[in-house]
N, C-alpha and C positions, 0 to 999 in steps of 0.2 A: 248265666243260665243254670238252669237244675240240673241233677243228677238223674242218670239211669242207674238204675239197683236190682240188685241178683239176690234173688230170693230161693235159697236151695236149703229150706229146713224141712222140707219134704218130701226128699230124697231116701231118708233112711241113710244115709252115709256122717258119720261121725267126725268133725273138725280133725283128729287124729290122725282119720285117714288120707283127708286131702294135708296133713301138716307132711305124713311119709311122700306125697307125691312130689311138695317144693324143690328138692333138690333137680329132680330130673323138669320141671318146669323152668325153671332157670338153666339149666342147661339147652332146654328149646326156646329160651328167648336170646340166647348167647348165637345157638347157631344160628338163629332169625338174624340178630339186631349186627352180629359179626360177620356174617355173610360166610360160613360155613356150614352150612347144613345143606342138605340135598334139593337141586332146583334156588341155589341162589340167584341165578341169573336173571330172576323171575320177581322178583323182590321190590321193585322199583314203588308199587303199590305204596310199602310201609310209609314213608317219607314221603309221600307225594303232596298230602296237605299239607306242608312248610315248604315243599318247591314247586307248587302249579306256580307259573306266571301269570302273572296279572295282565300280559298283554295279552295271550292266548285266552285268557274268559273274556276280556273284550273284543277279541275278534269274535268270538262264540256267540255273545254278547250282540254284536252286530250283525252276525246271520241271521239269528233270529229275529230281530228285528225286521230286516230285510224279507224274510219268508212271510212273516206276520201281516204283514205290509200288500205282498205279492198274490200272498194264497188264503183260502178257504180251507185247505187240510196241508200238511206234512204224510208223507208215508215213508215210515219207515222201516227199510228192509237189512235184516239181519236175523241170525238164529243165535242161541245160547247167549252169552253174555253180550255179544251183540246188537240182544234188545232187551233180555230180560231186566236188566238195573235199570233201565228210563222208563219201560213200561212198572217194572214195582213203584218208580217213584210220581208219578204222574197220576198212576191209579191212587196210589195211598193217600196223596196230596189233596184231591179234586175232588170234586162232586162225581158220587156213584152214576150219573148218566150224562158225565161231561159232556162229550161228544152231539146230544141230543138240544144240548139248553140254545137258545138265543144267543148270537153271539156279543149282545151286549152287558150279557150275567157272566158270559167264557173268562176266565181268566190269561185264554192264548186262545192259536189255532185248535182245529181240531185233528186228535195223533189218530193215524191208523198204523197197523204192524202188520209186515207180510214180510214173507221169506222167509219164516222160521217153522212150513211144513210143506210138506210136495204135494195139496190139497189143489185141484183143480177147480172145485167146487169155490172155494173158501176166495181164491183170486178172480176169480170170473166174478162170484156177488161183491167183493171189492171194489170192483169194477163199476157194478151197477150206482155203489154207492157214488162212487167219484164223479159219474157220469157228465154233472150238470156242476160241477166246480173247478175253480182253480186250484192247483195243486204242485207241491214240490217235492222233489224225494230227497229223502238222505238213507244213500247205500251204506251199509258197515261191513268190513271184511277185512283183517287183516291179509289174508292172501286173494283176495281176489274169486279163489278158487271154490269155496265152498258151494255144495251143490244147490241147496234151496235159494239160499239169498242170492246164488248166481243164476241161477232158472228164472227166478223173480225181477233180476233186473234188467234179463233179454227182457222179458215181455214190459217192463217199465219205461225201457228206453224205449222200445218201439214206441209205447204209448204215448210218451212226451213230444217224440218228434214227428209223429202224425198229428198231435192235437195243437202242438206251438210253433213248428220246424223245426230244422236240426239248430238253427243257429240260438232261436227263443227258447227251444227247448233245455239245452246245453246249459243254457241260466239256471233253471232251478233244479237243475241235480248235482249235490253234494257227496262229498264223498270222503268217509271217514276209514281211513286204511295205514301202513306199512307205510314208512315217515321215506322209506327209499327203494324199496322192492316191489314185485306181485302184479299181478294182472292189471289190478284196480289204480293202484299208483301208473302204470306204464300208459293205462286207458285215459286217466286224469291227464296224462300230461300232453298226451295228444289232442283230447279234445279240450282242454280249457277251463272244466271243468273245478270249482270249490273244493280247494281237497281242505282236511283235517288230518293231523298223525296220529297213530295208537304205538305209543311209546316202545318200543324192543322188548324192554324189562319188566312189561306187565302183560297179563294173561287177561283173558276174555272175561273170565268171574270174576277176575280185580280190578275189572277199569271202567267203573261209575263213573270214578271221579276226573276221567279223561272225556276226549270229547265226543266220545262212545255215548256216553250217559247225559254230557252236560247239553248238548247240541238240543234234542228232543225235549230236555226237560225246561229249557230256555224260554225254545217255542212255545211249550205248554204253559207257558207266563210263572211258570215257579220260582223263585228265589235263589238264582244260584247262589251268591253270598251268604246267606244263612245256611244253605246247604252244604258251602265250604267251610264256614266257622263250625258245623258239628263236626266232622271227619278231621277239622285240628285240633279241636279240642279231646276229643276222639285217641288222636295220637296221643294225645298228652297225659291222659288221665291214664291208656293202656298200655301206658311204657313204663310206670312205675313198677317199683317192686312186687313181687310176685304176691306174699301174701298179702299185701292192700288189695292186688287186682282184679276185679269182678270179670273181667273177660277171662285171664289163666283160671280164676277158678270155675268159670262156667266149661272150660277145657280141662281143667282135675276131674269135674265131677263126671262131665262125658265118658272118661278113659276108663273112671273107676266106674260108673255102670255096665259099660260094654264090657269089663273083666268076669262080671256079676252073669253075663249074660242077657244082657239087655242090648240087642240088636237092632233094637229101630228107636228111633226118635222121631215123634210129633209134635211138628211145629202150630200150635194153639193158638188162634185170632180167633176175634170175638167180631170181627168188623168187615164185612163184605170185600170191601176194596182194598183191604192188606192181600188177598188171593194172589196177586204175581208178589209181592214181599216174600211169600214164601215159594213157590216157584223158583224166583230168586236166590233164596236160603237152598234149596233143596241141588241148585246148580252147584253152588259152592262146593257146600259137604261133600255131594256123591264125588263130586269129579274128583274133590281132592283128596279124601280120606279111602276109597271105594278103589283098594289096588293092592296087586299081592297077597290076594285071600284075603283079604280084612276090609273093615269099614264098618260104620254104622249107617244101616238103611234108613235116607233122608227121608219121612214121609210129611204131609199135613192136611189139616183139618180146620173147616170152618164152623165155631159155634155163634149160636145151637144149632144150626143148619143139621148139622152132620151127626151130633147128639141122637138126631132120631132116623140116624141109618148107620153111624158106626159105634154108638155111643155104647151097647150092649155089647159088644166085642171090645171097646177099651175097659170095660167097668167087668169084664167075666172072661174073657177069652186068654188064650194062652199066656204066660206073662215073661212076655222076651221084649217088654216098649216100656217107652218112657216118655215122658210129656215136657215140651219147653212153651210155655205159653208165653205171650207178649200182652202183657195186661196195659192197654190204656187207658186212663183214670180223668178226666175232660175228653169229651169227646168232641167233635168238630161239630156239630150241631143237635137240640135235645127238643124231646117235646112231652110234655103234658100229661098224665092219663085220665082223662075225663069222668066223671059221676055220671052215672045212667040211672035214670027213675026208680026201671024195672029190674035193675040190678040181673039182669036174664043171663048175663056169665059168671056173674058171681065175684066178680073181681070189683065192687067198687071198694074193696079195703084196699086197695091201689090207687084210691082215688085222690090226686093231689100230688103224687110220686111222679118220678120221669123215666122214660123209657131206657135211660142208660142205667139209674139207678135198678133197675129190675134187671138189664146186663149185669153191672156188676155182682148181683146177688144170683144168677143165675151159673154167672163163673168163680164166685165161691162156693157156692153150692156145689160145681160139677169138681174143681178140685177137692173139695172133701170126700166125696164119695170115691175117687178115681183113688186115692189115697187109701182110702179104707181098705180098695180092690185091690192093695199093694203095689199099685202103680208109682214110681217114683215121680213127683212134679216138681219142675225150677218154671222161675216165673220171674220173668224180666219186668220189671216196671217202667213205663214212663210216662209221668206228668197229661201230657199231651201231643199230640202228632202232628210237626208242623216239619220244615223243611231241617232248620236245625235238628231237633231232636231223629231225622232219620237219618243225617248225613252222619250223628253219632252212632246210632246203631249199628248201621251199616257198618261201620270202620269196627266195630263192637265184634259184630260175626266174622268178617275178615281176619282180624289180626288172631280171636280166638281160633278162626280154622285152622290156622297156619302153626299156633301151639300143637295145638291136639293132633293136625297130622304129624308130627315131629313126637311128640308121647304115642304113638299109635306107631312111631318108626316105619314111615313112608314117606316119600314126597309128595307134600302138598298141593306142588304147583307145575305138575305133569300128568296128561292124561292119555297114554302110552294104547289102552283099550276100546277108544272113542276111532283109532281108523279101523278096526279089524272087521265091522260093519262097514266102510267106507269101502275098502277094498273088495267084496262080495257083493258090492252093490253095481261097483263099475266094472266090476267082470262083467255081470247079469248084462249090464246095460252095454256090453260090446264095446267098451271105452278101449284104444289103439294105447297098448302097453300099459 
């Protein structure tokens, strides 16, 4: 398969500079790959595409199945890494109005996502939608405990077992959790219920590649195979030496921006349904790097959507941002642009050209000028966007967050700040100790 390539001559940063940063790069992949650096225990992630088993994607493999078979939709509840890696990859994957087509154009069931806001509104037209279908759920939670996706699956359970019994209902709720502890383990094993394990050693923003991410993405008739062949290959290509490596250097150039003063980064798609991709992206970073007074603020942007509402503010406004775009070059489907008699928009010198072609000249166009505006731009390329090519990215953003928190001298894989909201929430709500 092809390469992804790191494109950072746009930067304004000199080969020089990312050469003084090697030594302390190699020392963050020492404390990575050596399992001393801070939050080792957390690491399991790295190595995971050379040790998933193969009977665990066939069991996976055969729930899906089984659901596919069963149900008219999947709902799936969880919040933060919980859904956000299956819902990036499902959207990115599929057709932008999946869920709408025929089910014989579907490439799987149809995914819904709940439990990742305490929106009353949002569950109730859920509801609406479910109404007249068969349905299965898969709960995600390592403890059990979390507030949204455990609010969501009182009211989920009740609905299963009003609508099928307790005992039909019990069938098709899944339950991906804590391989031996937690509410949701303790709840599975009472009731009967399909459990799956989330590994000890991996954290919520690193576990795609578990059955967190594989489960949903299954259903959604995607490719796990080829989705696991990019994340090894992945491994392979991002564990070489430092200066070959496009991932540590997309983590040099971060470290040495944000010295610069460059405080935010935007994540740049050109393509509607990368939107949770970066979502995604933005979970990573903040949680990992965003501690001990530091970080860089994960933002993103959809073009040109967003071009003509935030595009005067990246091209003129303060210049504390930096741009990471994800340029895809084949797009998943193209079309035409027509000759008109009357020529009444002016655009038949277009005429003959394809609409991705005017993307891609539209985001060289936006990088040269953001450039101009002295904005730094890196620019990922890949070929094309299929299951392989994101299961390598993905492993791409991973392993580079994990450098860069370690050159940023934080832990990457601790998010110490995410209860102090939790705590103040369940005073408010009279929660007993």
């Amino acid at each position: 398969m092809g390469k992804i390539t790191l494109d950072y001559s746009r930067t304004f940063i000199s080969d020089e500079e990312i050469e003084s940063l090697v030594p302390f790069a190699r020392t963050a992949h020492d404390m990575l790959h050596k399992g001393y650096g801070a939050g080792s225990d957390f690491t399991g992630w790295l190595q995971l595409p050379q040790k998933i088993r193969k009977e665990e994607v066939e069991r996976i493999k055969k729930a899906a199945v089984d659901i596919k078979e069963s149900s008219d939709a999947l709902v799936v509840i969880g919040v933060g890494g919980s859904y956000l890696g299956s819902r990036a990859c499902i959207e990115a994957l599929n057709h932008n109005f999946y869920n709408q087509l025929p089910i014989d154009k579907r490439r799987g069931t149809e995914i819904y996502f709940v439990g990742n806001n305490l929106s009353s509104s949002y569950i109730s037209d859920l509801m609406d939608i479910l109404e007249n279908k068969d349905i299965s759920i898969n709960v995600i939670s390592k403890s059990g405990a979390t507030l949204e996706p455990a609010v969501a699956f009182r009211i989920f359970k009740n609905y299963m077992e009003a609508k099928y019994g307790k005992d039909n209902g019990k069938k098709r709720i899944y339950v991906t959790t804590d391989e031996h502890k937690g509410a949701l383990r303790k709840l599975s094993q009472e009731e009967g219920y399909a459990t799956f394990a989330i590994p000890d050693d991996i954290g919520g923003r690193y576990s795609v590649l578990t059955a967190v991410g594989l489960l949903p993405i299954a259903v959604a008739g995607l490719d796990l195979d080829g989705f696991i062949s990019g994340f090894r290959d992945g491994l392979e290509d991002y564990s070489r030496d430092v200066q070959d490596n496009i991932c540590y250097k997309y983590a040099m150039v971060r470290n040495i921006l944000y010295s610069r003063g460059k405080e935010i980064e935007i994540l740049v798609t050109y393509e509607p349904n990368l939107k949770y991709l970066a979502e995604w992206w933005k979970q990573l970073f903040g949680e990992s790097e965003g501690k001990d007074g530091k970080g860089i603020y994960p933002s993103s942007v959809n073009f040109t959507t967003d071009l003509h509402s935030l595009g005067q503010l990246i091209q003129d406004g303060k210049r504390n941002i930096f741009e990471t775009t994800i340029n895809i070059i084949k797009p998943r489907r193209d079309l035409e642009i027509q000759r008109l008699a009357d020529d009444i928009d002016g655009l038949n010198f277009m005429a003959g050209k394809t609409v991705n072609y005017v993307n891609q000249k539209a985001f060289e166009g936006t990088v040269k000028a953001h450039t101009k505006g002295q904005v730094p731009n890196l620019i990922i390329n890949l070929s094309e966007m299929n299951e392989y090519y994101l299961g390598k990215l993905m492993y791409f953003f991973e392993k580079a967050c994990a450098i860069s928190g370690y050159l940023l001298g934080v832990n990457p894989f601790n998010q110490p700040g995410v209860e102090e909201y939790k705590k103040n929430m369940y005073q408010l709500l009279g929660r007993p100790n």
